[in-house]
C-alpha positions as CSV (number, residue, x, y, z in Angstrom):
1,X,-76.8,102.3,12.2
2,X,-75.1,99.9,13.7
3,X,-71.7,101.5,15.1
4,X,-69.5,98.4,13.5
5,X,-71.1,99.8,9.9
6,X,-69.7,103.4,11.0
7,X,-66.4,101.6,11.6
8,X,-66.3,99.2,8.5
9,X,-66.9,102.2,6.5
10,X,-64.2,104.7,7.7
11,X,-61.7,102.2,7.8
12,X,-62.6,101.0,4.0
13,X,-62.4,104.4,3.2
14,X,-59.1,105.3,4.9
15,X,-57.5,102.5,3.6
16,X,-58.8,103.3,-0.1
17,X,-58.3,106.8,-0.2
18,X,-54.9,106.3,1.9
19,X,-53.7,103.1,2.0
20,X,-50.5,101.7,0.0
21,X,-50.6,100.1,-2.9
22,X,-48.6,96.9,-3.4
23,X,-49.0,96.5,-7.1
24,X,-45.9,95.4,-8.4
25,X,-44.6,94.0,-5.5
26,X,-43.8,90.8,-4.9
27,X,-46.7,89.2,-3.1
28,X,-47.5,85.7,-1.9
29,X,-50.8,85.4,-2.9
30,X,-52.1,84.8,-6.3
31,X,-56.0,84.6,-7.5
32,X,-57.2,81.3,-8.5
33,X,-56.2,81.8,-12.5
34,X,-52.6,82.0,-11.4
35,X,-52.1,86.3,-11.6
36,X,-50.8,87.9,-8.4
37,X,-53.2,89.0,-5.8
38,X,-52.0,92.6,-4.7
39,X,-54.0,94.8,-2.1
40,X,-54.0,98.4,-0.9
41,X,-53.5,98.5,2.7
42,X,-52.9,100.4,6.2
43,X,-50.6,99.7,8.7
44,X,-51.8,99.3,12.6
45,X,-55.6,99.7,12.7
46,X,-57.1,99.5,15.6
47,X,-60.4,99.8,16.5
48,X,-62.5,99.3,19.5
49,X,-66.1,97.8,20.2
50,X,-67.8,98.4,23.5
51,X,-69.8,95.0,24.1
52,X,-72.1,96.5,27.2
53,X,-73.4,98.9,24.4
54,X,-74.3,96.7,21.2
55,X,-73.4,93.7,19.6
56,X,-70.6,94.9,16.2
57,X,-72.5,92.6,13.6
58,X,-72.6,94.4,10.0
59,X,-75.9,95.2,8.4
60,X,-74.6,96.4,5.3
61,X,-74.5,93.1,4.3
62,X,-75.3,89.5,6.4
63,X,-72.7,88.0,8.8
64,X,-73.5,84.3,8.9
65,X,-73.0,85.0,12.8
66,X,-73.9,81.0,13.9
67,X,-71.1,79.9,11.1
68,X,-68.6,82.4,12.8
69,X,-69.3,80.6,16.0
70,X,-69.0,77.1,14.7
71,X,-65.5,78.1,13.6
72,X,-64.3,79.7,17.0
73,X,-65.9,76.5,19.0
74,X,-63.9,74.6,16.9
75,X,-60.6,76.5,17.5
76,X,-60.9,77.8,21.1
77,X,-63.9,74.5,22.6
78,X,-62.8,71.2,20.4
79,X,-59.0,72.3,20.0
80,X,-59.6,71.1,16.5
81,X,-57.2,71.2,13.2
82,X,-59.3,68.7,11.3
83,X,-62.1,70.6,8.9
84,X,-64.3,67.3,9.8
85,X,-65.4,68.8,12.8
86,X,-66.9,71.8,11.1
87,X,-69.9,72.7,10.1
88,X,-68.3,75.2,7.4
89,X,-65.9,74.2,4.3
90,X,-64.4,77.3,4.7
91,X,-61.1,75.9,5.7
92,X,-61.2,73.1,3.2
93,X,-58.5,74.4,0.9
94,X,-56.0,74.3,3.6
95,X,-56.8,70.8,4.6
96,X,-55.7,67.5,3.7
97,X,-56.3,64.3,2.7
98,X,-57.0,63.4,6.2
99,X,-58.6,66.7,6.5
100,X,-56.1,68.3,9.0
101,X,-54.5,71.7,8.8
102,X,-51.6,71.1,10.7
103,X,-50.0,72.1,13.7
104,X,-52.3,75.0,13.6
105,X,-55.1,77.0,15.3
106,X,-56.8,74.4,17.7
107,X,-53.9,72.4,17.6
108,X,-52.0,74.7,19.4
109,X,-54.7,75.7,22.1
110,X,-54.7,72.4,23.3
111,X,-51.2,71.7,23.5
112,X,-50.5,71.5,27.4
113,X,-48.2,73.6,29.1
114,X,-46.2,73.2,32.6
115,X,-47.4,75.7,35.2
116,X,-46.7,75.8,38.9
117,X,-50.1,74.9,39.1
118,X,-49.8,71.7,37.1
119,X,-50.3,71.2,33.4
120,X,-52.9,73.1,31.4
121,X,-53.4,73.9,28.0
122,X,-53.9,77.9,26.7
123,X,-57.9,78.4,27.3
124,X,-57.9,76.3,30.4
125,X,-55.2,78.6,31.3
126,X,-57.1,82.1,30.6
127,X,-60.0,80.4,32.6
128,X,-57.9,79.2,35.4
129,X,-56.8,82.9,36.1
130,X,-59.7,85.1,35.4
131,X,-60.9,83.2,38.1
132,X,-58.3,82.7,40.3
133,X,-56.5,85.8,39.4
134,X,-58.4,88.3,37.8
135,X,-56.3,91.2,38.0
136,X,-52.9,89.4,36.7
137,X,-51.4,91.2,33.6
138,X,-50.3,87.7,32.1
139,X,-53.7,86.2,31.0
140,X,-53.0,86.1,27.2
141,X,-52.8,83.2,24.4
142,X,-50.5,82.9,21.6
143,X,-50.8,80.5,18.1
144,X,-48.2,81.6,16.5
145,X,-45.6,79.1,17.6
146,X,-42.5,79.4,15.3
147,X,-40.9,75.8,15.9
148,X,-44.2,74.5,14.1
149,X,-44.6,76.6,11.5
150,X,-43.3,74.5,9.0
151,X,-46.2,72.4,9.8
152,X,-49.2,74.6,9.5
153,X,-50.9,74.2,6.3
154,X,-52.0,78.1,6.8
155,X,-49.8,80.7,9.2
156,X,-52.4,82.0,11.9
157,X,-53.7,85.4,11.1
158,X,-55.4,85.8,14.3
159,X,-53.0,84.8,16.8
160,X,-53.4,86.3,20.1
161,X,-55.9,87.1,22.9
162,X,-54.5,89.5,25.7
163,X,-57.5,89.6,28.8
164,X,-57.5,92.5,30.9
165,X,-60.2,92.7,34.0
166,X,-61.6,96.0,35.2
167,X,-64.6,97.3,37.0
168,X,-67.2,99.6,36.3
169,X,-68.1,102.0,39.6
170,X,-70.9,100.6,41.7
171,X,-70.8,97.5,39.8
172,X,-70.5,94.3,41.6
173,X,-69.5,92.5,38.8
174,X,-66.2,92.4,36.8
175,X,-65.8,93.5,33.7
176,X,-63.8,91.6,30.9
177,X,-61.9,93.1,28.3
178,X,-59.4,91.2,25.5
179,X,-57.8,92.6,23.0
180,X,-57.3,90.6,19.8
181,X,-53.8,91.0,17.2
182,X,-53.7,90.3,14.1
183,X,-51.2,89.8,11.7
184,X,-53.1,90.6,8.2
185,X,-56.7,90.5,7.0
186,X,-58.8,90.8,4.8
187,X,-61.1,93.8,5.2
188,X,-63.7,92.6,2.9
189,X,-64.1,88.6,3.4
190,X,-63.2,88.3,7.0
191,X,-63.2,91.8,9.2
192,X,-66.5,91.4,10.5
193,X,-66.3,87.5,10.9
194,X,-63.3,87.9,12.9
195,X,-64.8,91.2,15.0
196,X,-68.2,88.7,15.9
197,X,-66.8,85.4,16.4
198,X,-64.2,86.8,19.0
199,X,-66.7,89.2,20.8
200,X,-68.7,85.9,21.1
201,X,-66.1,84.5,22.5
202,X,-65.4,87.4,25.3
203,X,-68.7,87.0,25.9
204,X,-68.6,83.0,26.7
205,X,-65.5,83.7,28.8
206,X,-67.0,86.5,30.5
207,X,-70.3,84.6,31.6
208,X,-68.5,81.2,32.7
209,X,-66.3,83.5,35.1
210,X,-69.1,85.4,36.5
211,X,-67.9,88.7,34.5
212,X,-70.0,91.2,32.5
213,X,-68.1,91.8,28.7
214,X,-66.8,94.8,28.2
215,X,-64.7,96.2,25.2
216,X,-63.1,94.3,22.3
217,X,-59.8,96.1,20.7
218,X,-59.3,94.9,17.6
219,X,-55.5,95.6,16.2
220,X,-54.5,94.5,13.0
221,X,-51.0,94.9,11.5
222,X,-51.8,94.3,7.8
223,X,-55.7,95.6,7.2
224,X,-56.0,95.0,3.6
225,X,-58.4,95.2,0.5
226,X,-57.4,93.2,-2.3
227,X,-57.1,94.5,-5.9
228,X,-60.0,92.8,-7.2
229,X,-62.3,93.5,-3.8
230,X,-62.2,97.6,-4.2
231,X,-65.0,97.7,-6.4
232,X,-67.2,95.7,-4.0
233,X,-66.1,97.8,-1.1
234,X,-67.1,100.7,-2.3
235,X,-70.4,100.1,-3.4
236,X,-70.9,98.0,0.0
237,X,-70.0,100.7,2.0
238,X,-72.7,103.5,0.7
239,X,-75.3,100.7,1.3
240,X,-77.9,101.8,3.8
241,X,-77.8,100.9,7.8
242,X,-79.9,99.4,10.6
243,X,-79.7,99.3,13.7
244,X,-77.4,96.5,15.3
245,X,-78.9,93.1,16.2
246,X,-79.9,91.9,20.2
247,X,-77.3,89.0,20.7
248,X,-78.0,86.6,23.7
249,X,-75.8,83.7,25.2
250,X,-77.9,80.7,27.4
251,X,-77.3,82.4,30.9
252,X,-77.8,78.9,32.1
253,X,-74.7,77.7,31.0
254,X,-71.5,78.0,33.5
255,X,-69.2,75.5,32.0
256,X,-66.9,76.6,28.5
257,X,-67.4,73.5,27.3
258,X,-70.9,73.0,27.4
259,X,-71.5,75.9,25.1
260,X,-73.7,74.1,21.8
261,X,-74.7,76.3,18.9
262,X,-78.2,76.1,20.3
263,X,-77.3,78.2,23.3
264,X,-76.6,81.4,21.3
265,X,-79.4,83.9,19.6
266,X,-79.6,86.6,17.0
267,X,-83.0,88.4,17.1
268,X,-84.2,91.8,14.6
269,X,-81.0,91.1,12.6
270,X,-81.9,93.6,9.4
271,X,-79.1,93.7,6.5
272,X,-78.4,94.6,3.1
273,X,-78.3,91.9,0.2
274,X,-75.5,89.6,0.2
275,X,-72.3,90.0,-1.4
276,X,-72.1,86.7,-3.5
277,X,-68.9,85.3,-5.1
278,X,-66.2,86.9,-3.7
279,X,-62.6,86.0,-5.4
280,X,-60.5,84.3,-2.6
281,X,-56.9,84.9,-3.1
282,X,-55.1,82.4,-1.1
């Protein structure tokens, strides 16, 4: 079993057998025929993958891992807010004519800041230091920019990486940690999408700064399984389990931006079927 199936599961089943309901509420999101979307949910989950140990891909069902890393090479590489530079047409809902999202996600990455050091945008930033100052307690990012919300075509729900650098005894390498907040999600169509793309991103950060990756904490204010999705949770979750899949990154490459899709495998990836059609409640 792979130990992200033993935490899918007991969170699913915390937050069904203990979460709060919010039927009858009033709720933002509606299904697509119009009725409101409401979710059973827990406050403050957090829970923690060790990267050195296995890679925290589901196998009760397939994460479309290369997809998930299209998306976070869009946001954290290209800087992009425009779905046209995506493989995926997950975010096509939220786009325009003109395909943009707004003053959102990649948008805000590569917005340039002023440091004594000149000016840098967010991921040149967390590069800048890791390597120049690996033990600062400042190395973070943060999407959520207020002044522009009014301009995102969809608030960020993953908003903010926090690195932290430590070191393993008798290792002569440093290891990388990050912890990833989250506002709200949803458990079923994006947990484990959100848990792999960001470990694979530790993991490019980690190797172009001569670091070994170490644990991902994952909090998340609102975890949350829609009305509609409970069914589908729990007959996912008393699917059997295999083992987790080997994940490798090109240890050739040394520069962020160089990363390609190419440069990343997934090898004895076993899963369960597919869950197919799941309602999206936006």
């Amino acid at each position: 079993m792979s130990y992200a199936d033993t935490l899918f599961i007991n969170m699913c089943k915390d937050i069904i057998a203990n979460g709060y309901s919010t039927e009858g509420e009033k709720v933002r999101p509606k299904w697509p025929d119009g009725t409101s979307a409401y979710t059973i949910k827990q406050f403050g989950v957090v829970n923690r993958y060790d990267l050195s140990k296995e890679f925290p891909a589901l196998t009760l069902r397939k994460t479309y891992i290369k997809s998930a890393i299209d998306e976070i090479l869009w946001i954290w590489q290209k800087k992009s807010n425009n779905v046209n530079d995506l493989r995926s047409s997950i975010w096509d809902e939220w786009a325009d004519e003109d395909g943009s999202i707004g003053k959102a996600y990649g948008y805000q990455l590569g917005v340039k800041h002023q440091y004594k050091e000149g000016m840098m945008d967010q991921v040149d930033r967390v590069i800048y230091d890791l390597k120049n100052n690996p033990y600062s307690r400042r190395i973070m990012t943060n999407i959520y920019v207020h002044e522009d919300l009014h301009e995102m075509n969809l608030y960020p729900c993953a908003y903010s990486m926090t690195f932290n650098v430590t070191q393993k005894p008798g290792n002569d390498k440093l290891t990388l940690n990050a912890v990833l907040n989250q506002r709200s999600q949803d458990i079923l169509a994006a947990n484990n999408w959100n848990v792999v793309q960001y470990s694979v991103l530790l993991m490019m950060i980690a190797q172009v700064c001569d670091m070994e990756a170490g644990e991902l904490v994952h909090v998340i204010a609102d975890a949350h399984i829609y009305d509609r999705h409970i069914p589908i949770v729990k007959e996912l979750i008393e699917r059997p389990t295999y083992p987790a899949p080997k994940f490798t990154i090109n240890p050739e490459v040394k520069d962020f931006y160089a990363f390609t899709l190419d440069d990343f495998t997934i090898e004895d990836y076993v899963t369960g079927p597919q869950v197919k059609d799941i309602p999206i409640a936006i």
